[in-house]
Residue frames as qw, qx, qy, qz and C-alpha x, y, z in Angstrom:
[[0.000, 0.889, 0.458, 0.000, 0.00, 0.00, 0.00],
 [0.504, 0.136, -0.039, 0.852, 1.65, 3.32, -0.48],
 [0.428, -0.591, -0.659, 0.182, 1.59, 5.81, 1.51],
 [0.253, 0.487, 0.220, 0.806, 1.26, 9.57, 1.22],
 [0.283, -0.796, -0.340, 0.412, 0.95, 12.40, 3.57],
 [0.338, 0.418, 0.069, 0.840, 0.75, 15.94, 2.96],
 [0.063, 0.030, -0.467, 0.882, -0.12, 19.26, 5.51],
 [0.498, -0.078, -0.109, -0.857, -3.89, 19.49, 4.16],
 [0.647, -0.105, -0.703, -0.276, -4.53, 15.73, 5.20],
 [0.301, -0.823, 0.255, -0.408, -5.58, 14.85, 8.87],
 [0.938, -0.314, 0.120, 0.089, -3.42, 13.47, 11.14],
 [0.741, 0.588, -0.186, 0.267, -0.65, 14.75, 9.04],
 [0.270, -0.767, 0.565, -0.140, 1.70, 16.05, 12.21],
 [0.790, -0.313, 0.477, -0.227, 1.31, 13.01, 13.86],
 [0.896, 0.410, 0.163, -0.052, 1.98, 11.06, 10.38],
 [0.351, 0.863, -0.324, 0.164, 4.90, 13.34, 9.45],
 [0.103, -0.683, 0.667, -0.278, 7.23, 12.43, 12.75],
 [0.828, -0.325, 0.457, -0.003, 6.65, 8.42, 12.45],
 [0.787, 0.522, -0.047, 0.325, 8.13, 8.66, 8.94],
 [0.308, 0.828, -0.383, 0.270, 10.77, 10.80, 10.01],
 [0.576, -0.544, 0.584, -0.174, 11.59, 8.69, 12.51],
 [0.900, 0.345, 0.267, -0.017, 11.16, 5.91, 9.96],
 [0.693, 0.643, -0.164, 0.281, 13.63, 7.91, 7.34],
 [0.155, -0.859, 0.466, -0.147, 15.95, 8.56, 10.24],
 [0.775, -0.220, 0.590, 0.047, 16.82, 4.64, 10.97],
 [0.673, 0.358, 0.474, 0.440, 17.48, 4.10, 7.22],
 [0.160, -0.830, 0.216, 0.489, 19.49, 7.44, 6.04],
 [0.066, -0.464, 0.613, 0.636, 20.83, 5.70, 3.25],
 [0.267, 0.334, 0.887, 0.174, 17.87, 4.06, 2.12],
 [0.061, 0.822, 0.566, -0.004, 14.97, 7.05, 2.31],
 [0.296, -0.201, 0.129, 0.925, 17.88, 10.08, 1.27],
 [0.116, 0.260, -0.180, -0.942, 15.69, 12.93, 0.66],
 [0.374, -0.242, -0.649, -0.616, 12.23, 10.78, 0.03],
 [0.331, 0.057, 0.665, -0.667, 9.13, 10.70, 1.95],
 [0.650, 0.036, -0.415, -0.636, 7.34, 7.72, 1.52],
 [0.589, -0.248, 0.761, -0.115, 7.14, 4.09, 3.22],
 [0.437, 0.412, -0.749, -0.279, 8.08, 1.16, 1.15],
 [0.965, -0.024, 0.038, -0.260, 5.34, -1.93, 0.56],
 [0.908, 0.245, -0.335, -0.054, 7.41, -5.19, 1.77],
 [0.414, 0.385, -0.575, 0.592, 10.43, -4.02, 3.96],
 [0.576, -0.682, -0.443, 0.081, 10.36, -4.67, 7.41],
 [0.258, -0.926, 0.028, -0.273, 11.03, -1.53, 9.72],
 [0.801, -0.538, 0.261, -0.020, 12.85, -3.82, 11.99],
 [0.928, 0.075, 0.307, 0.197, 15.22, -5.23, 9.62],
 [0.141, -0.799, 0.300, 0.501, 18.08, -3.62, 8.73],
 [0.773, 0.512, 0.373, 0.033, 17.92, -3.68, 4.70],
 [0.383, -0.347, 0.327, 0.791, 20.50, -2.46, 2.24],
 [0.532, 0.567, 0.041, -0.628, 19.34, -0.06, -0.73],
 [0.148, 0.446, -0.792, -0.391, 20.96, -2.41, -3.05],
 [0.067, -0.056, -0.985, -0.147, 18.93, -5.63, -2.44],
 [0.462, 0.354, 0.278, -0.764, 15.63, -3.52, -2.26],
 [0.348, 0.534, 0.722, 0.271, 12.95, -4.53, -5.43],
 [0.167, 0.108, 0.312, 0.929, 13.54, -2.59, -8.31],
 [0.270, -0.447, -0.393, -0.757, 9.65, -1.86, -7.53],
 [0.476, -0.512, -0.579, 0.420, 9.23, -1.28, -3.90],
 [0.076, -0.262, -0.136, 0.952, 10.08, 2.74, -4.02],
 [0.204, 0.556, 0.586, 0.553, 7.55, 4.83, -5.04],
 [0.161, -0.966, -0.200, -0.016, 6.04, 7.99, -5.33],
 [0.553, -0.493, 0.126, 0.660, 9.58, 9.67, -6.07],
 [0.377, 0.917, 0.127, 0.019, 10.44, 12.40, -8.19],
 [0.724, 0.106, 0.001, 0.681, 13.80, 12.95, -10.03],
 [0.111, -0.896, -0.112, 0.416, 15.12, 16.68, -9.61],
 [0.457, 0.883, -0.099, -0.032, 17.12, 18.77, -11.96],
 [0.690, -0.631, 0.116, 0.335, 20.95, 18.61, -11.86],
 [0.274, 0.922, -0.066, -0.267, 22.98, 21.14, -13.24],
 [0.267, -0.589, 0.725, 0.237, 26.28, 19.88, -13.09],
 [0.672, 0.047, 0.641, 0.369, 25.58, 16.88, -15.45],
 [0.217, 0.946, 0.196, -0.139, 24.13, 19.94, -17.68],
 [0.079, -0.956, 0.255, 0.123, 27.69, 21.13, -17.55],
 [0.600, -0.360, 0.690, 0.183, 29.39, 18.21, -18.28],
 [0.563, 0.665, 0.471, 0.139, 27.25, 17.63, -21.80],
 [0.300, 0.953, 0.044, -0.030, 28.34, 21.24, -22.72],
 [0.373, -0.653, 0.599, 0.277, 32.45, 20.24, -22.12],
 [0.694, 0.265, 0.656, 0.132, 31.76, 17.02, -24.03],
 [0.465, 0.845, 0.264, -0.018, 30.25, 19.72, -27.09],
 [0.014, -0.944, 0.261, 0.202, 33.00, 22.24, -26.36],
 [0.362, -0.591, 0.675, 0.252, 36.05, 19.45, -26.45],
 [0.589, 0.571, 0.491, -0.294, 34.31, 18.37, -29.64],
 [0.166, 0.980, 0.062, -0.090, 34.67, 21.24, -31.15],
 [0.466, -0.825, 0.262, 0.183, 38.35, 21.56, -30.19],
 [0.552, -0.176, 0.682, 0.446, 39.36, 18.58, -31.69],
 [0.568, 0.672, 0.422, 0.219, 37.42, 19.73, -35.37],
 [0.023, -0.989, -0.080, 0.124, 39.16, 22.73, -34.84],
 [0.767, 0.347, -0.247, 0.479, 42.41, 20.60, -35.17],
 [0.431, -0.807, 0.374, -0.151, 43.63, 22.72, -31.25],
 [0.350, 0.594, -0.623, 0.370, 46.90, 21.21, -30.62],
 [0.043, -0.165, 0.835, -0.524, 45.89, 20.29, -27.00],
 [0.548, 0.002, 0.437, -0.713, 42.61, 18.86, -27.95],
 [0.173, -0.514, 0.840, -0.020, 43.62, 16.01, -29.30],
 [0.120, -0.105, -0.978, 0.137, 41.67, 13.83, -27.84],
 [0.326, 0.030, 0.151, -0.933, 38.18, 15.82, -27.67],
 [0.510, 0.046, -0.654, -0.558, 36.61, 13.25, -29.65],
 [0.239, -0.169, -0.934, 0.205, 36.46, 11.27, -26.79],
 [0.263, 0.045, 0.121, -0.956, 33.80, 13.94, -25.41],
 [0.542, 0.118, -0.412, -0.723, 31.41, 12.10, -27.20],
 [0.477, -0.026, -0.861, 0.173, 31.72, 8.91, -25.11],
 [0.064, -0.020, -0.669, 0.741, 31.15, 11.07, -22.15],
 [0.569, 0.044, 0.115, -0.813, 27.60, 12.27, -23.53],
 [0.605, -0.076, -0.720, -0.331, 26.69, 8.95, -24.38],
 [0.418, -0.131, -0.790, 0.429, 27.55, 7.87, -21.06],
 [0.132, 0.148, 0.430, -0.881, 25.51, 11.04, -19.48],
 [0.643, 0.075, -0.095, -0.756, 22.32, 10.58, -21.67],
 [0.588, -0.254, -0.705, -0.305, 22.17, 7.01, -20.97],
 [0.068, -0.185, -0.582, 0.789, 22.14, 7.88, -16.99],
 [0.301, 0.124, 0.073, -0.943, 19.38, 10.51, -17.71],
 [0.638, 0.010, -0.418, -0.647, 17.01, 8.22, -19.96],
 [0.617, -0.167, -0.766, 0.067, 17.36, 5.10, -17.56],
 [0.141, -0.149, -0.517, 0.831, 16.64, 7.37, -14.50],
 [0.398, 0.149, -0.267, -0.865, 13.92, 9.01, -16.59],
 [0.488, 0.139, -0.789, -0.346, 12.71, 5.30, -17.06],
 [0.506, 0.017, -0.779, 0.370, 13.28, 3.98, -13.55],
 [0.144, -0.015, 0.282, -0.948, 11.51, 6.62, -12.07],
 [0.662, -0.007, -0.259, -0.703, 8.12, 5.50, -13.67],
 [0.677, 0.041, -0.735, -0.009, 8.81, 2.15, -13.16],
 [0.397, -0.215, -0.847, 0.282, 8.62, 2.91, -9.70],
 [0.199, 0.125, 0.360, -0.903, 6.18, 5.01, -9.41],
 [0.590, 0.324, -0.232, -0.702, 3.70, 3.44, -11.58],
 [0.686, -0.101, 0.716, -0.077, 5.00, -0.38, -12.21],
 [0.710, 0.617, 0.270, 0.204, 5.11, 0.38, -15.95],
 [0.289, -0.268, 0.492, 0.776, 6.80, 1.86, -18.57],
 [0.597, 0.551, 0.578, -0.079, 4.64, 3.15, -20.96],
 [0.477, -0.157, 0.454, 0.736, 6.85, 2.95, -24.26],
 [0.182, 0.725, 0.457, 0.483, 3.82, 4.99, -27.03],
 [0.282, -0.925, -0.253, 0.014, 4.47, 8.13, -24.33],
 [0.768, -0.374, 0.297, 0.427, 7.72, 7.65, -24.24],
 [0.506, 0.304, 0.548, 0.592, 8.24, 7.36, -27.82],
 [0.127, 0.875, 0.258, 0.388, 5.84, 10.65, -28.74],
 [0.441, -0.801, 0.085, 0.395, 7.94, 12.51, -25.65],
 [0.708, -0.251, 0.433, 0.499, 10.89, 11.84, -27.98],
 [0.364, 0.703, 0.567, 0.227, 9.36, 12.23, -30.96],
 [0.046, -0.924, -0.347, -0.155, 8.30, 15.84, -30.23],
 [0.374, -0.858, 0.161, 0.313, 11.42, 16.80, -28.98],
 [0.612, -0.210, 0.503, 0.573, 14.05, 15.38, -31.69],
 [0.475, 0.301, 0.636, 0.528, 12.31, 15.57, -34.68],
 [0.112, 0.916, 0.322, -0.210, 10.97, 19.57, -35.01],
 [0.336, -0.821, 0.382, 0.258, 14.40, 20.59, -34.57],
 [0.445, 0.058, 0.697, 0.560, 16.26, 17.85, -37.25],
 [0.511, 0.436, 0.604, 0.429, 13.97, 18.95, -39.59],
 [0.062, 0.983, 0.003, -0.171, 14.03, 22.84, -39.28],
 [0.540, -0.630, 0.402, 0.386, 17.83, 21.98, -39.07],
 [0.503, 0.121, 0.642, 0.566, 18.06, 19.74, -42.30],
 [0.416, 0.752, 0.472, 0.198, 15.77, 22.12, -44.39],
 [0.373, -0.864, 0.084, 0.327, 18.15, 25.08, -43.44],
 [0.743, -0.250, 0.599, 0.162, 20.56, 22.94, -44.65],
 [0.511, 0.322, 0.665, 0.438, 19.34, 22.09, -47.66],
 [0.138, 0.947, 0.286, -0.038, 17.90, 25.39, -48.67],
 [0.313, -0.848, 0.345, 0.251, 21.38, 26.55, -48.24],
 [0.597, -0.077, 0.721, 0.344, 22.97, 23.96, -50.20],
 [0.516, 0.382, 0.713, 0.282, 20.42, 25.51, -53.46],
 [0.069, 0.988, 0.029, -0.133, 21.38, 28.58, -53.05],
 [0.012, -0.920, 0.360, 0.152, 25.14, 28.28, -52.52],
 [0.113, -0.515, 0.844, 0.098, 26.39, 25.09, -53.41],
 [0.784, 0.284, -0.005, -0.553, 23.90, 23.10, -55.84],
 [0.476, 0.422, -0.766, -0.094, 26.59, 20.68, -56.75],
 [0.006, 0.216, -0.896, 0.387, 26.98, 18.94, -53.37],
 [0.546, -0.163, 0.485, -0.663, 23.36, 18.06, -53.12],
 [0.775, 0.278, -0.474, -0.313, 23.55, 15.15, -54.85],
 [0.329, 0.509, -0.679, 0.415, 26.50, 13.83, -52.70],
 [0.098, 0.281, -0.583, 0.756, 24.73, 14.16, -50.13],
 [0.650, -0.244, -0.340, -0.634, 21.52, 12.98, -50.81],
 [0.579, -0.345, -0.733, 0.096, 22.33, 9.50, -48.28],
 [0.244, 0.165, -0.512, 0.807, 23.34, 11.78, -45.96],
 [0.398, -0.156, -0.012, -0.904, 19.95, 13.41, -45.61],
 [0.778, -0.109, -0.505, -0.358, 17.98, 10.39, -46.11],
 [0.613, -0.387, -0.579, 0.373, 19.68, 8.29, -42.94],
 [0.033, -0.256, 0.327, -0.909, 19.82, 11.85, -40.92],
 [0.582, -0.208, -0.011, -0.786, 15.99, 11.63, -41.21],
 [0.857, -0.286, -0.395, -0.167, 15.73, 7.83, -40.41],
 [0.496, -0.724, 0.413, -0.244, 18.20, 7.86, -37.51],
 [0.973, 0.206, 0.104, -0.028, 20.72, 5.85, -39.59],
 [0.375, 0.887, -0.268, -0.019, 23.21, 7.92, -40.04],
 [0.485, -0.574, 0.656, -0.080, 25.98, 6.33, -38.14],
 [0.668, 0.107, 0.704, 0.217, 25.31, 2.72, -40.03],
 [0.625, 0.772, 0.088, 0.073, 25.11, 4.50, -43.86],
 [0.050, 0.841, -0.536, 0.061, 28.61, 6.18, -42.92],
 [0.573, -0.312, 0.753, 0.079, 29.95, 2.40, -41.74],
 [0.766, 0.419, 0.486, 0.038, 28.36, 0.91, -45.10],
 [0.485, 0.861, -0.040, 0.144, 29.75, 3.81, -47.17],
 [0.793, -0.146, -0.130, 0.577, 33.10, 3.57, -45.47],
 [0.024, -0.897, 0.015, -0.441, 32.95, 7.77, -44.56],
 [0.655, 0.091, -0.463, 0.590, 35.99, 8.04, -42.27],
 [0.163, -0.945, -0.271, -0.087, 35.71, 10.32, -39.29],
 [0.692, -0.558, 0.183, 0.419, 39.55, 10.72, -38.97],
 [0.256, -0.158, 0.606, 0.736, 40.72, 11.10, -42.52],
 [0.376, 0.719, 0.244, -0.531, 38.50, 14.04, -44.72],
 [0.412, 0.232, 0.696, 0.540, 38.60, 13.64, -48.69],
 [0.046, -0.468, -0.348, -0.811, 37.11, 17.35, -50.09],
 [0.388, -0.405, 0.217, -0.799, 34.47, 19.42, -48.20],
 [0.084, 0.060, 0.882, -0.460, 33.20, 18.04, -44.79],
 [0.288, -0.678, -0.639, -0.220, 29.10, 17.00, -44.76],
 [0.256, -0.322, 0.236, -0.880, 27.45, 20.05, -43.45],
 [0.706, -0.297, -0.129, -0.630, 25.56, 17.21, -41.72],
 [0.658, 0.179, -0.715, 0.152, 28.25, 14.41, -40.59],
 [0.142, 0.153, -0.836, 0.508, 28.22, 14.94, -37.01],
 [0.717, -0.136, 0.210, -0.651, 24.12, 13.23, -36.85],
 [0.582, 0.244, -0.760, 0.156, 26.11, 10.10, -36.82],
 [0.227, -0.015, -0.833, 0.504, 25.66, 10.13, -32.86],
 [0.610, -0.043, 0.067, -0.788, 21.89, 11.74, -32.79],
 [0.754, 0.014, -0.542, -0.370, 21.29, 8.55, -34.74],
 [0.506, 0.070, -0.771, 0.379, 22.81, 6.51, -32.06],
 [0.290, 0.151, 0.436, -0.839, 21.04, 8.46, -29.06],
 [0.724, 0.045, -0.215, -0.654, 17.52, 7.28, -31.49],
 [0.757, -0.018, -0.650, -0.066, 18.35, 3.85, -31.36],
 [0.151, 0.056, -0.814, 0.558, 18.89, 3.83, -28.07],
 [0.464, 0.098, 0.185, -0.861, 15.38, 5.83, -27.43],
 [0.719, 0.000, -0.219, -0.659, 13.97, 3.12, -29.30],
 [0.785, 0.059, -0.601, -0.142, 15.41, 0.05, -27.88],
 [0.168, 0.272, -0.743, 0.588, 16.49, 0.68, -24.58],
 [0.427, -0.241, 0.478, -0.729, 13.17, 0.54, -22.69],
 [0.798, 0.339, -0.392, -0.307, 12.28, -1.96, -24.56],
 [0.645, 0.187, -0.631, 0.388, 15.18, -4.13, -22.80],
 [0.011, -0.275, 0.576, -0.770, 15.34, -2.40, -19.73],
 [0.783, -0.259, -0.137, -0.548, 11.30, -3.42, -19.51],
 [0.759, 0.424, -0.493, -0.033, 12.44, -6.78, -20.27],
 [0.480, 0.442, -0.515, 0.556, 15.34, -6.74, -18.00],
 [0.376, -0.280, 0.106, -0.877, 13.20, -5.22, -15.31],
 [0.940, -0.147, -0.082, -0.297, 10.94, -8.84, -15.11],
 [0.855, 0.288, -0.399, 0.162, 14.00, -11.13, -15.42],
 [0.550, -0.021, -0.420, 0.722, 16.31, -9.68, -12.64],
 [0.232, -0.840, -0.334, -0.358, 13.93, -7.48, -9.95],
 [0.765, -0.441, -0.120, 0.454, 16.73, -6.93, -7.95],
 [0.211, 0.962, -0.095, -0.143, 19.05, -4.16, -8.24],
 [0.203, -0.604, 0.659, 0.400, 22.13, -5.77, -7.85],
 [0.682, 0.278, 0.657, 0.161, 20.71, -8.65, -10.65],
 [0.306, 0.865, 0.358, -0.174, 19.80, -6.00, -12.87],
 [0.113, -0.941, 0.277, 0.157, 22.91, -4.14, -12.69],
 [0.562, -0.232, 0.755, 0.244, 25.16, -7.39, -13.24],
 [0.685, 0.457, 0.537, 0.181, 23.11, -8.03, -16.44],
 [0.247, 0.968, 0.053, -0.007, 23.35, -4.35, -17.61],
 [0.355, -0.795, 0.448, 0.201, 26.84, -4.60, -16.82],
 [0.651, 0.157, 0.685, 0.287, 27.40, -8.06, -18.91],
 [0.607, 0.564, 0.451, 0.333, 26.42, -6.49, -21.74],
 [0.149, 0.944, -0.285, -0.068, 28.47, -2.84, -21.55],
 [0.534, -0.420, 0.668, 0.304, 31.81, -5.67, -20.78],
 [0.671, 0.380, 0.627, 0.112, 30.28, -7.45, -24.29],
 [0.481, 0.861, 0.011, 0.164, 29.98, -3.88, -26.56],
 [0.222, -0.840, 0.467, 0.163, 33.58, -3.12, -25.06],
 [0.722, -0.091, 0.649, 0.222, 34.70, -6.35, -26.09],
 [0.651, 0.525, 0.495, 0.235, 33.41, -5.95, -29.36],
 [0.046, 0.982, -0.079, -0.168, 34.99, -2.76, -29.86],
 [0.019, 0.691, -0.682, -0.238, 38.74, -4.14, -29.41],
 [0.559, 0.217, 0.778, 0.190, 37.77, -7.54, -31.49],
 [0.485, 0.814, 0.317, 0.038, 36.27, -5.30, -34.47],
 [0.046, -0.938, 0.322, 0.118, 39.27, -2.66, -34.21],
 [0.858, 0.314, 0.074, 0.400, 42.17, -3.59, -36.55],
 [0.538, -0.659, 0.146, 0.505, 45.43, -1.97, -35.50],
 [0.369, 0.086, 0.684, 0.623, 46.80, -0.15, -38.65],
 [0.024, 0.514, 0.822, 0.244, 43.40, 0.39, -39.81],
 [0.260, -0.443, -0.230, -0.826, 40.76, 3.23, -39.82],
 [0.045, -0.106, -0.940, 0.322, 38.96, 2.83, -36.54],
 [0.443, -0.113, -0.185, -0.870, 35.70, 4.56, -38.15],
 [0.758, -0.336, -0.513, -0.222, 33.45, 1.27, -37.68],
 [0.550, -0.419, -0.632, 0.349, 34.01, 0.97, -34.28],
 [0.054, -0.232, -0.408, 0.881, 33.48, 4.61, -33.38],
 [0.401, -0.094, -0.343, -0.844, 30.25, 4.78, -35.35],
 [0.486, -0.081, -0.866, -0.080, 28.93, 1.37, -34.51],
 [0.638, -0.381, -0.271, -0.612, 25.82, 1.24, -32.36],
 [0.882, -0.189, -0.391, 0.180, 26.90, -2.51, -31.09],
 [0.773, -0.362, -0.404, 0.327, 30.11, -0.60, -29.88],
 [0.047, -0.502, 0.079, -0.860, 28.90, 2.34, -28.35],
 [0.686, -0.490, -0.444, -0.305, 26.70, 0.58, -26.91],
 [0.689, -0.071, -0.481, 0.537, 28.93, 0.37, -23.75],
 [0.207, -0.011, -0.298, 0.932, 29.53, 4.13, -22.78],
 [0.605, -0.373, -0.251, -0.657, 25.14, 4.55, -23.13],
 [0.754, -0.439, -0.476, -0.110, 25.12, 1.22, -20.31],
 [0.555, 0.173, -0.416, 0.699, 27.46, 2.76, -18.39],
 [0.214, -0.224, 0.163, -0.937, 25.43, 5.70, -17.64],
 [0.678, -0.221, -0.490, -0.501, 22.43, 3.43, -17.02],
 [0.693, -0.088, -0.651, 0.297, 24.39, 1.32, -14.59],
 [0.248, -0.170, -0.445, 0.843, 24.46, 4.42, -12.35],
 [0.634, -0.249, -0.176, -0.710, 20.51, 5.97, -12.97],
 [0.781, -0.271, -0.530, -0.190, 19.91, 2.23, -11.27],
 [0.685, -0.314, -0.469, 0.460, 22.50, 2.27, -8.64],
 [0.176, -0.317, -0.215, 0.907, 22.85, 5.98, -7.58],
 [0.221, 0.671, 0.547, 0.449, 19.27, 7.58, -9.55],
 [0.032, 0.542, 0.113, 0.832, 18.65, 11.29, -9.30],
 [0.596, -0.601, -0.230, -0.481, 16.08, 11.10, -6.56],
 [0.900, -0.186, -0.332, 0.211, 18.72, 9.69, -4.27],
 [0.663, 0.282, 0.028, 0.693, 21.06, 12.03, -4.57],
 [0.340, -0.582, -0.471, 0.569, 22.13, 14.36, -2.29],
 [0.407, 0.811, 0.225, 0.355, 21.35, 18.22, -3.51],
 [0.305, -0.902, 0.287, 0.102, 24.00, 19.54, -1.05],
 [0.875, 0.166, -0.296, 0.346, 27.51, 19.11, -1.89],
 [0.728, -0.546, -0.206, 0.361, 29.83, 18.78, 0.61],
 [0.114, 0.973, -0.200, 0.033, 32.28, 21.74, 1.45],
 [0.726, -0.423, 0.492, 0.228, 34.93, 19.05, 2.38]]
């Protein structure tokens, strides 16, 4: 039964100071939530780890700038390295890090319903997504292209796959098929090459809850859950150095869905074991 108090309800004093007495014995279990949790005994000293992934509820994630700020380094050290900076080198990697922060966010985003609700409902999901990617791609690409038939009619042939997987959230696998290097540039760059990792962020949108649902029945546990989610970021790493030829272009394996797929469960692995709602909004001055 779950169990909600608020100042307009009566009894609510009286209600207020056995939970807090409740969230005081378990400090690392009821950080910053006020609710009571169907199944756990009071008495029993429980770890948050071997809770059921559906025992919390009634929680609400909160904002948090700082991962905000991390996304916009990621962009900036990007940038750095297209810019060919001397000490940014390595920027490219940037791009690992948002993976790794937007799968956190969307499995926290996920996990949140799940326990507040016991579902996932993936058609709400999907139109959420929807409504947020696609306005924006296509104001972007028609920009784009409008530009292209004004100032540079030649290239729009060239560039026709480009467009075409941009809009299906393919790009990433048309550039592996077409063998489009992202290291080594042959004439003008695609004014559209870097929706290679949008596309990757879509496929995830469409297949992660989808698993995580999945994943969710099979292992209700957190630390089960986590182990599996964990099996399979060890698996896309794997496949990453097994696919990666020394010598070699390493374009397919930095496009490649399968092994990206790693630095998207990464962030997941922590939305389950540390989620937003958990988290403390003070940080220490130590």
């Amino acid at each position: 039964m779950i169990l909600l108090y608020s100042e307009s309800n009566s009894g609510a004093k009286e209600l207020a100071k056995e939970s807090l007495k409740i969230i005081s014995s378990f400090p690392e279990l009821f950080f910053g939530l006020s609710i009571s949790i169907n199944g756990v005994d009071p008495d029993k000293k429980t770890s948050y780890e071997s809770i059921p992934l559906n025992t919390f509820l009634v929680k609400t994630k909160r904002y948090m700038p700082g991962l905000d700020g991390l996304r916009a380094l990621s962009v900036l050290a990007v940038i750095a390295y297209h810019l060919n900076i001397p000490w940014a080198s390595g920027g490219f990697l940037g791009v690992g890090i948002f993976f790794t922060l937007s799968g956190y966010l969307i499995t926290d985003q996920l996990m949140m319903e799940w326990q507040n609700t016991g579902k996932i409902n993936l058609k709400n999901f999907w139109i959420r997504k929807i409504r947020r990617l696609m306005p924006t791609l296509f104001f972007m690409l028609a920009i784009i292209y409008l530009w292209l038939i004004f100032l540079e009619p030649s290239r729009i042939e060239a560039l026709q796959g480009d467009f075409v997987s941009a809009l299906l959230y393919t790009n990433n696998w048309w550039k592996i098929f077409h063998n489009v290097s992202y290291f080594e540039s042959f004439g003008p760059q695609s004014p559209i090459g870097h929706l290679w990792s949008l596309a990757i962020e879509a496929q995830f949108y469409l297949l992660w809850p989808v698993i995580l649902i999945m994943g969710l029945r099979f292992a209700p546990k957190r630390r089960n859950l986590v182990l599996l989610i964990t099996v399979g970021a060890v698996a896309s790493a794997l496949a990453m150095g097994l696919i990666y030829e020394p010598g070699t272009d390493p374009s397919r394996v930095y496009y490649g869905t399968d092994t990206r797929a790693f630095a998207l469960l990464i962030g997941a692995i922590f939305a389950i074991g540390y989620p937003s709602c958990k988290l403390s909004e003070q940080i220490s001055a130590k």
